[in-house]
N, C-alpha and C positions, 0 to 999 in steps of 0.2 A: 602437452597442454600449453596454451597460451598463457603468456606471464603480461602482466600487466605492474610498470612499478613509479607508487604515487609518488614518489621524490621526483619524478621526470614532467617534464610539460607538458600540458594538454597537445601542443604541434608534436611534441616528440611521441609521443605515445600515438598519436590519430597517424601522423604519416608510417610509425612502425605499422600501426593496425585502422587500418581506414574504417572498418567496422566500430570501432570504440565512440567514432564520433555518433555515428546511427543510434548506437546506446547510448549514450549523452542528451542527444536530443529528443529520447524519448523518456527520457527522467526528467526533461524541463530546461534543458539548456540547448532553447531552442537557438539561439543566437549562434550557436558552434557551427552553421552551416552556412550563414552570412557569407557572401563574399568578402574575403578579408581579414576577418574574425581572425580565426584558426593562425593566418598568417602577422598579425600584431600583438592581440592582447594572449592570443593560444602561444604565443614565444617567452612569457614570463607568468601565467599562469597554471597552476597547476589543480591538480582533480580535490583535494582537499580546500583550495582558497575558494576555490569557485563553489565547491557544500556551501563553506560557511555563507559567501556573499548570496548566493541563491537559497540559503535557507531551506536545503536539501540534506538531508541526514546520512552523512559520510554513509555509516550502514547500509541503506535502502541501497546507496551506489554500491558498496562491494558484494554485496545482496545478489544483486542482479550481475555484476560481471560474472560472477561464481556461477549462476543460474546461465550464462551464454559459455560457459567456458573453460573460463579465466581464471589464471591462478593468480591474486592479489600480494603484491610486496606492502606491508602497508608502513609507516613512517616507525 
C-alpha cells in the first residue's frame, strides 16, 4: 500500500507520488499543476495548510486518498 505522510510537503509527497497531485487537483487545488507551483509555494507547504487556506476539509482529502489507495500518516 501506498503511504502518504501529512507532516511532508506537498513537493515531497507529489515527486514521491506524482499521482497525489492529479488527486489534489481534483479536490480543488487546482493551482498544484501551474507551472512552478509545486516547485515554490509546494516546497513549504503542506496537505493540511493548504485544507485550511482552501477551506477544504482535511477529511474529504484523506477520504479520498484512502478511496485511491493510500494509507494516510496523519499529524
Amino acid at each position: 500500500m501506498k503511504r502518504i505522510d501529512l507532516r511532508k510537503s506537498v513537493f515531497e509527497i507529489c515527486t514521491a507520488e506524482p499521482e497525489v497531485a492529479v488527486i489534489l487537483k481534483g479536490l480543488g487545488f487546482t493551482s498544484i499543476t501551474e507551472p512552478g507551483m509545486l516547485q515554490t509555494a509546494g516546497r513549504f507547504m503542506t496537505i493540511p495548510k493548504a485544507s485550511a487556506i482552501k477551506k477544504i476539509p482535511l477529511e474529504k482529502i484523506i477520504e479520498e486518498f484512502k478511496n485511491k489507495g493510500y494509507e494516510v500518516e496523519e499529524i
